[in-house]
C-alpha positions in Angstrom: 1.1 286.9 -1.0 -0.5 289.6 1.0 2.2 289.0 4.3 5.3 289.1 1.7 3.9 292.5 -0.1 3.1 293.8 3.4 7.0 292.4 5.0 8.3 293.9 1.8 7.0 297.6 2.7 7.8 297.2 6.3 11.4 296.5 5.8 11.1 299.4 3.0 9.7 301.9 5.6 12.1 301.0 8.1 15.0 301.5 6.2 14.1 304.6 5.2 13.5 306.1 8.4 17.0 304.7 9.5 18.3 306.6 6.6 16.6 310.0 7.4 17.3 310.0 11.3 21.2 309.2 10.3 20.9 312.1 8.2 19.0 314.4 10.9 21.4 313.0 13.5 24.4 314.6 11.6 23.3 317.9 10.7 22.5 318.2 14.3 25.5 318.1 15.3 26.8 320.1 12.6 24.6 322.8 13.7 26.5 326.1 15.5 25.5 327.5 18.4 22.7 330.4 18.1 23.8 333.7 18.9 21.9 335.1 21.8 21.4 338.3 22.9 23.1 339.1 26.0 20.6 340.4 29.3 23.5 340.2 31.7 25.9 342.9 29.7 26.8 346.1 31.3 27.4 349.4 30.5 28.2 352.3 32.6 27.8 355.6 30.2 28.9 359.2 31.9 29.2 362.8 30.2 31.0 366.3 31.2 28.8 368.0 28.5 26.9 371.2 29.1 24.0 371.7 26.8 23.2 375.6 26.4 20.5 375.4 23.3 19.0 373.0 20.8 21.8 370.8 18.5 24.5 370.7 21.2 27.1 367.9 21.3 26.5 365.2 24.1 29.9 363.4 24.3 29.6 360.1 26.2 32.1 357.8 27.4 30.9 353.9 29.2 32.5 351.0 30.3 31.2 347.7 28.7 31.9 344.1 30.0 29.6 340.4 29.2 29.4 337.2 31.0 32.7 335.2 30.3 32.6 332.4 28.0 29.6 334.4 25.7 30.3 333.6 22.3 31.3 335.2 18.9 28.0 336.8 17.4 26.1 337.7 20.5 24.7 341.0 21.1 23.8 343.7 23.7 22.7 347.3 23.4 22.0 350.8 24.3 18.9 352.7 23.4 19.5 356.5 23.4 17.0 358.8 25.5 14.4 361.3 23.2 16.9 364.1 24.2 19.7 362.4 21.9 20.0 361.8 18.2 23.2 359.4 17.0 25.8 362.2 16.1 29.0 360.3 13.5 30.0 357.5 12.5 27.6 354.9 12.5 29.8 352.2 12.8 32.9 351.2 15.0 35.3 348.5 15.9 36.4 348.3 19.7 39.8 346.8 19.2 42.7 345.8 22.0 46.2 347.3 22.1 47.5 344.5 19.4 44.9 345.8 16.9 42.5 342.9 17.6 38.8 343.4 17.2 36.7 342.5 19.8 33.4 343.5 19.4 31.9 346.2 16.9 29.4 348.7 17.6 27.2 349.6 14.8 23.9 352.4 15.5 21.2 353.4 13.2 18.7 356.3 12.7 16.7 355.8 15.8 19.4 355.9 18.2 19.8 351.6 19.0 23.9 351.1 19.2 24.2 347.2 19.0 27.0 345.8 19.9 28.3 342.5 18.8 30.9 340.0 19.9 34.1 339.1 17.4 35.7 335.5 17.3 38.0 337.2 19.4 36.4 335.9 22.5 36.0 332.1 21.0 39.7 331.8 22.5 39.8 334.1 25.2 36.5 334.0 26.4 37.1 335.5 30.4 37.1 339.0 31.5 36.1 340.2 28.1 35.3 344.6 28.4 36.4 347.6 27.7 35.2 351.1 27.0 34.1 353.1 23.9 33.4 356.5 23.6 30.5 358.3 20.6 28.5 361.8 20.2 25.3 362.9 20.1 23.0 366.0 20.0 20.4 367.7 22.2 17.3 367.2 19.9 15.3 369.4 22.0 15.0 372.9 23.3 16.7 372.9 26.4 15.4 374.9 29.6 18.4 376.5 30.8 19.6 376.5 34.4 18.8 372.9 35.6 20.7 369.3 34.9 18.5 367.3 33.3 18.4 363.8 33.6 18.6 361.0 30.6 17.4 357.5 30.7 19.6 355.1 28.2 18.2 351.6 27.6 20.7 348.6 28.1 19.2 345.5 27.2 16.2 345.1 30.0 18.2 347.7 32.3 18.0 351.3 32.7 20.8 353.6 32.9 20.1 357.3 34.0 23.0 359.8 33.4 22.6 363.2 34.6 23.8 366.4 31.7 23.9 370.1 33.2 21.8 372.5 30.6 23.5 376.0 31.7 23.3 379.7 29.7 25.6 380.2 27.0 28.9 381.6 28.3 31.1 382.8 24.9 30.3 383.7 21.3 26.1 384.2 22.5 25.7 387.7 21.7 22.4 387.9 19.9 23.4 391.3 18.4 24.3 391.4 14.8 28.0 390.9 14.1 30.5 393.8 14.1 32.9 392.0 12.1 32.6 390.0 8.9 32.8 386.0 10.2 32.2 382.4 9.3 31.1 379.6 10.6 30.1 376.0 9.2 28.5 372.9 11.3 27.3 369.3 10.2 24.0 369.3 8.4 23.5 365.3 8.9 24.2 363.1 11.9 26.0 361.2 9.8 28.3 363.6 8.7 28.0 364.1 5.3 27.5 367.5 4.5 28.7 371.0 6.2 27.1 373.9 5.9 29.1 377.4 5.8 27.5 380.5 7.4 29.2 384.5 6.5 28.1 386.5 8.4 28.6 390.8 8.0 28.0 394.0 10.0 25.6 395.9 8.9 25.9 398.1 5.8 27.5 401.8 7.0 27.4 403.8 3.5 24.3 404.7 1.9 25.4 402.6 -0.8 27.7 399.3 -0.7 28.7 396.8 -2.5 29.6 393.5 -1.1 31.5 390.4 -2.5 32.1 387.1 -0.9 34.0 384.2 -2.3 33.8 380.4 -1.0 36.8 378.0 -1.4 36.8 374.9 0.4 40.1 373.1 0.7 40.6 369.2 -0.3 37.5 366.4 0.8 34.7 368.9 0.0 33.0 370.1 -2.8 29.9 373.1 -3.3 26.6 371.6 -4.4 26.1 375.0 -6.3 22.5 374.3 -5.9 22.1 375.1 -1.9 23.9 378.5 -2.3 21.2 381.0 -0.6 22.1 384.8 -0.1 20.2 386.9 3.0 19.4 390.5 2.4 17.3 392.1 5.3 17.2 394.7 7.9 15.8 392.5 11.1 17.8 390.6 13.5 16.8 387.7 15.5 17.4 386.7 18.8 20.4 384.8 18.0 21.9 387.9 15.2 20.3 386.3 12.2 18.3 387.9 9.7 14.7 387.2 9.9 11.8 387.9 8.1 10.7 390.3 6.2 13.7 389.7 3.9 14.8 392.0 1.4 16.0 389.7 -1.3 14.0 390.4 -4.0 14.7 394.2 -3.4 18.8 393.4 -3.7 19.2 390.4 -5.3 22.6 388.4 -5.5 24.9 387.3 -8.1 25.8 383.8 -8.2 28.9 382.3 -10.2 29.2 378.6 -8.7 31.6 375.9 -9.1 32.3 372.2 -7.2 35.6 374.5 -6.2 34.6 378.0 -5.5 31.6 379.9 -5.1 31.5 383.9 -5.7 28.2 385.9 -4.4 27.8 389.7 -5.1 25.3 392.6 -3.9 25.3 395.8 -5.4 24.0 399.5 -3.8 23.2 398.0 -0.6 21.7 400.4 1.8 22.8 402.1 5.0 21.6 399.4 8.2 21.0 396.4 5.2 22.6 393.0 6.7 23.9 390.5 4.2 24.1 386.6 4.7 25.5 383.7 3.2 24.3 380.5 3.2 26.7 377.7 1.6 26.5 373.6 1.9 29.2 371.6 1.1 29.5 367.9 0.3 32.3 365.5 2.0 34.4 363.8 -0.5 36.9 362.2 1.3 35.4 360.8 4.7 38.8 359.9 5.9 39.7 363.3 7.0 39.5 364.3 10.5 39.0 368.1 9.8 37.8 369.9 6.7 38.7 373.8 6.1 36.7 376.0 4.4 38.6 379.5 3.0 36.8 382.5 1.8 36.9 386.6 2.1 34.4 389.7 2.5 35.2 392.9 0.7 32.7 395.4 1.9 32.4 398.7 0.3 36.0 398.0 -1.1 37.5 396.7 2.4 39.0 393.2 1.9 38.3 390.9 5.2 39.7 386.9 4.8 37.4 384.3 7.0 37.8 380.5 7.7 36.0 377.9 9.4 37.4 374.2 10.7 34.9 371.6 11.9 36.0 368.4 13.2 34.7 365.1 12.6 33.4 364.0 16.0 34.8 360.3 16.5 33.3 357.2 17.8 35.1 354.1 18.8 36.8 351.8 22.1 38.8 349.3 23.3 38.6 345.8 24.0 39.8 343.2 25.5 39.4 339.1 27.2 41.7 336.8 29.0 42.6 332.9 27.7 41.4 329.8 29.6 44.9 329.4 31.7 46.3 326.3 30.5 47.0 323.6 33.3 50.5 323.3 34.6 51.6 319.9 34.5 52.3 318.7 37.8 55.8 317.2 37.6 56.3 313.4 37.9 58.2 311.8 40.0 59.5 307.9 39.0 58.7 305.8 41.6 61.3 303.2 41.8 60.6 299.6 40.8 60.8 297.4 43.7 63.4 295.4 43.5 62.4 291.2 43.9 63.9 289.9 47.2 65.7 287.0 46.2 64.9 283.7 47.6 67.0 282.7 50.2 69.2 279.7 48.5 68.1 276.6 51.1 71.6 275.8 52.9 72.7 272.2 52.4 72.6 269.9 55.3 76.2 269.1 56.0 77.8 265.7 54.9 78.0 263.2 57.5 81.3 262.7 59.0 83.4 259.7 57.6 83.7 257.4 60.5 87.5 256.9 61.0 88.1 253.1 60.5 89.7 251.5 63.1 92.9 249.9 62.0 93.5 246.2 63.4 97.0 245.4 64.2 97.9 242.5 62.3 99.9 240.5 64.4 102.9 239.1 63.1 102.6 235.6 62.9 105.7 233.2 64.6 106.5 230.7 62.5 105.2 227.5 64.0 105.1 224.3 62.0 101.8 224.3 62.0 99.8 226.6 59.5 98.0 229.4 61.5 94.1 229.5 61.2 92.8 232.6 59.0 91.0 235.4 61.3 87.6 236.0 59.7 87.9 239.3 57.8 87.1 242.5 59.6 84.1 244.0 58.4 82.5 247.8 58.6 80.1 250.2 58.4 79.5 252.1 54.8 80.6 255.3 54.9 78.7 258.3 53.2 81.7 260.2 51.2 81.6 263.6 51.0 80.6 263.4 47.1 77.1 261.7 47.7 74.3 263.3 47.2 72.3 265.1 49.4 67.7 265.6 49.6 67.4 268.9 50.3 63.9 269.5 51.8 62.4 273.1 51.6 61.8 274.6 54.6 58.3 276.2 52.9 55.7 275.8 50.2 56.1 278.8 47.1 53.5 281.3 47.4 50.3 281.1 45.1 50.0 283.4 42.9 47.4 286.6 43.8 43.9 285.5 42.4 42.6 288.8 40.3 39.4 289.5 41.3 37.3 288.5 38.5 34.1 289.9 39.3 35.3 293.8 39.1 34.6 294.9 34.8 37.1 297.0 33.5 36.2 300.4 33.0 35.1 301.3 28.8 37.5 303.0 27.3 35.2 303.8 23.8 33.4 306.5 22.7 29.9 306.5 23.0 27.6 307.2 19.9 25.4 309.5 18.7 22.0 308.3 20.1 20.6 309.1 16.7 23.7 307.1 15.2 22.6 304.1 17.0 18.7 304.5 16.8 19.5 304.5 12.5 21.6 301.5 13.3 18.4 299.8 15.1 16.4 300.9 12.7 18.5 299.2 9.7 19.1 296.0 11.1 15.3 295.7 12.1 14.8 296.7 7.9 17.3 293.8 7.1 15.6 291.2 9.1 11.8 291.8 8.0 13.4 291.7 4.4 15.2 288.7 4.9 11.8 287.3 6.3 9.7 288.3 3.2 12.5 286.9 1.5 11.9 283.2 3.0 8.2 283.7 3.1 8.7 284.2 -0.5 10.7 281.3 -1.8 8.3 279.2 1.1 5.5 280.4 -1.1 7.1 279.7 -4.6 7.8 276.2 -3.2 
């Protein structure tokens, strides 16, 4: 009883385990590659920007390319040095000239721009590059007159690309303005928000009144809350008013809208400066440029401004080459040899009748006796020329070649999964020891 229970469980177990290395067998090769992380990318990165102070933009152009036959999902990147922070879009597709992505680039706060491959290189998997192009900023104070030298990370490689850092050649005069102005730059790397400066010569009258209006045109709107007015008699080194301000001594007048901002001073002093401060939120982020509109009436004297600021880009090209296909190499029928006939065996000739000799009969004289009968003549048989004829052949037919039986014919079938046949092993050793506790069984119950 104890030998069938224990036959029983074997066979159970063993079809079991059949069952689940079938199983494991299949998903296994159901699985898809991995995507890996690419060590042998590479990237050549240059620049023809001059950084003259803190918060320039470093545009950067490289040439990418991967191993061939990398596949769809793998990845290589580029580290930005301390000097840089990510400057625009965060993401981008690096397309070829039929609009087909090949990889996409996408770069977060700290400055890692990962690149990863599209299913574009699944079917043309040689040759795959291209180039791609982004902006950045100069994080740090700059010490002017030397070319400073940044180190990029690509993957376990090291790319150094040298910037020049010169003095400021237009538009640096750190005096105060002469003229009213404007000016607006990005408030976020990722280019959300601008931020408008006015800016106004110093008050000539012993009392002024100044009034500035803000209108920015379509994709932008005022957060009314980030409006701040400048009052104060010190300029910096760069022509802004520094402390000690004089706002609470002239304050400002505020009427704010989404569309339109409006800011007035009243009685300001002989030598007071006046600054406006304005940010404004992108609405549309499809735009390439945004316009902001405004004027400056000093003392009565109307002055119209406007700033542009355009959207720095980011973005490439990119492209592989198909496995060639084979060219078939053209067939040429080789002719069928034709059988040579086997020579007909020519039939031996007839013997030639042998002529029979006639015997003259002579012409008996008439005598009165009777004449004695000659004995008839007799001859040779004669072979006609309608008898047949043995032919003999002149050589035995050729045996037919032997094959050579000892050479196996190469398999033409697919060989299994190893798992496919190790479930198959494993089933039919279940069956058997179930069939066994199947006779030990009925042996038992007889």
């Amino acid at each position: 009883m104890n030998n069938q229970i224990h036959l029983r469980t074997v066979s159970m177990v063993a079809a079991l385990i059949a069952i689940a290395t079938a199983v494991l067998g299949l998903g296994m090769t159901a699985l898809p590659a991995n995507a890996a992380t690419l060590p042998d990318a590479e990237i050549t990165l240059t620049t023809e920007s001059v950084v003259s102070s803190q918060w320039d933009q470093v545009d950067l152009s490289c040439e990418w390319s991967v191993p061939d036959h990398s596949q769809p999902g793998d990845t290589f990147s580029v580290q930005l040095p301390s000097q840089l922070r990510w400057f625009g879009k965060a993401s981008f597709d690096l397309d070829n000239a039929n609009g087909d992505t090949v990889a996409t680039a996408v770069a977060n706060d700290a400055g890692l721009v990962v690149f990863t491959l599209s299913d574009f290189v699944k079917t043309h998997p040689l040759n795959v590059g291209g180039t791609c192009s982004f902006s950045t900023q100069y994080s740090q104070v700059p010490t002017v007159g030397e070319t400073k030298e940044l180190t990029f990370t690509v993957g376990s490689s090291v790319v150094r690309v040298p910037v020049a850092v010169e003095p400021c050649q237009t538009n640096c005069d750190p005096e105060a303005p002469t003229t009213a102005g404007k000016s607006m730059s990005w408030v976020d790397p990722a280019q959300t928000e601008l931020r408008s400066v006015f800016t106004m010569p110093a008050m000539a009258a012993d009392s002024s009144d100044v009034l500035v209006t803000d209108t920015p045109a379509a994709g932008m709107e005022i957060d009314c809350s980030r409006v701040t007015p400048r009052v104060g008699q010190v300029v910096g080194s760069d022509g802004s008013i520094v402390e000690p301000y004089d706002d609470d001594q002239y304050p400002a007048t505020i009427e704010c809208t989404p569309e339109k901002v409006t800011v007035t001073w009243t009685g300001l002093p002989e030598d007071e400066h006046v600054e406006l401060f304005v940010v404004t939120r992108v609405t549309d982020p499809s735009l390439d440029v945004y316009e902001n509109t405004g004027t400056v009436t000093i003392a009565g004297t109307e002055s119209p401004v406007v700033a542009q600021l355009r959207r720095t880009q980011a973005g490439g090209t990119g492209d592989g080459t198909a496995v060639p296909t084979p060219t078939p190499t053209p067939t040429t029928a080789t002719p069928t040899p034709t059988a040579t006939p086997t020579p007909t065996p020519t039939p031996t000739p007839s013997a030639t009748p042998t002529p029979t000799p006639t015997i003259a009969t002579p012409t008996p004289t008439p005598t009165a006796t009777t004449a004695t009968p000659l004995p008839p003549v007799t001859t040779e048989p004669v072979a006609s020329a309608s008898s047949p004829v043995l032919v003999v052949p002149t050589e035995q037919p050729s045996r037919a070649a032997e094959s050579g039986g000892s050479e196996q014919l190469a398999s033409t079938g697919a060989q299994g999964s190893a798992f496919v046949f190790l479930a198959a092993a494993l089933l039919a050793a279940g069956s058997l020891l179930a069939f066994a506790s199947a006779r030990w069984k009925g042996r038992r119950t007889n």
